[in-house]
Residue, then its C-alpha position, 0 to 999 in steps of 0.5 A: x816197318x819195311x824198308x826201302x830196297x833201293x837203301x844201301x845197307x853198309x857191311x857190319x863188323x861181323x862182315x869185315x873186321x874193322x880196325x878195333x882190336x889194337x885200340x880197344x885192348x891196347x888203349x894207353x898206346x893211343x892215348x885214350x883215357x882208359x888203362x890198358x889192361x896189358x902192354x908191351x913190356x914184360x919185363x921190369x929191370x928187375x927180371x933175371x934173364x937176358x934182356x931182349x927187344x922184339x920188333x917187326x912190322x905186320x905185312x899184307x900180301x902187297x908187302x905193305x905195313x898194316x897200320x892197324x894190326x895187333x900182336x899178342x905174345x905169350x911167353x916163359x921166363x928165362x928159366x923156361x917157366x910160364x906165370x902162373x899167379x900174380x904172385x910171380x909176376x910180383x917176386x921177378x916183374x916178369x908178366x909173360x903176355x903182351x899187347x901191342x898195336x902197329x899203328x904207333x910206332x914208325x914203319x907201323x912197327x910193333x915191339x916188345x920189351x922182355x927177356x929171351x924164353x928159355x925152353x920149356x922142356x928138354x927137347x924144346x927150342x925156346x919160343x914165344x907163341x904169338x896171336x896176330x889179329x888185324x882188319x878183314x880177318x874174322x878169325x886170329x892167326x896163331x904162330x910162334x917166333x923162334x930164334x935164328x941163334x938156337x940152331x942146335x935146338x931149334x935142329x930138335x924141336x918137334x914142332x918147328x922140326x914139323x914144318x917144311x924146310x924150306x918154310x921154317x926161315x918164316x918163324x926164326x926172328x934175327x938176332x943184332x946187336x944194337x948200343x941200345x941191347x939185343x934186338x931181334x926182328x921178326x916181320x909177320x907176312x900174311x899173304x905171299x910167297x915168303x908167308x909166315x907159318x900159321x898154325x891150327x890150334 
């Protein structure tokens, strides 16, 4: 069949992408039917550990909020300990991955209720490993969220200890503490002069 070649064809996902991630995988935050699959609690009550919020906003190269972003966290107990069956998710209600999209929450903020990580190994600060996905990006970003009140260990760690000193700032969350418990906030810049450290993985 042929077709008209004054017919303006519009682009396809696989051109720019679109706003579908934070509503497809994180569907009960958008009140669709639907159960998610993950959310942005790891933690129960229950979990050995000090009990943490963490909180920000995706920020494009204007520094505007991103409303349709999504962040995933992958993360140790307390212990430094990543899930391995649901078996431990079921003895300490420790998930050790969430989701949770920016379009919910005032400011376009994303937050995640967990306990602190410790570190993995001896030589290690502890971190959370962090995929960000949003609209116009054909492919995730990796990074990781370390956190300002570990300065000795985060002194010793090989990969935070990899990037340029005057960037590292870029991937240390801020501790406060609130009446509600300890917040930590971390703001994700995609563009610009104070752009968060991405890595290739």
């Amino acid at each position: 069949m042929s077709q008209n070649p004054s017919t303006k064809l519009g682009q396809t996902p696989s051109q720019t992408v679109g706003p579908y991630f934070a509503y497809g995988l994180t569907p009960q935050q958008y009140n669709y039917e639907h159960r998610s699959l993950f959310g942005a609690e790891l933690a129960e009550p229950r979990t050995p550990g000090e009990h943490i919020v963490i909180t920000g906003r995706v920020l494009d190269g204007a520094g505007a909020p991103v409303n349709d972003a999504m962040i995933e966290i992958l993360q140790p107990d307390a212990s430094g300990r990543f899930v391995e069956s649901p078996a431990d998710v079921a003895a300490s209600g420790f998930r050790g991955f969430g989701r949770c999209g920016t379009g919910t929450l005032p400011g376009n903020r994303y937050e995640f209720r967990t306990v602190k990580p410790g570190a993995i190994a001896p030589g290690q600060a502890p971190f959370i490993n962090v995929i960000v996905t949003m609209r116009g990006m054909l492919v995730h970003a990796f990074t990781r969220i370390y956190f300002e009140d570990e300065a000795v260990a985060n002194t010793a760690d090989p990969v935070l200890s990899s990037v340029p000193a005057e960037r590292r700032m870029t991937l240390l969350a801020r501790r406060q503490k609130t009446p509600g418990g300890i917040v930590y906030s971390f703001d994700f810049h995609m563009q610009g002069p104070q752009e968060t450290v991405f890595f290739d993985v």
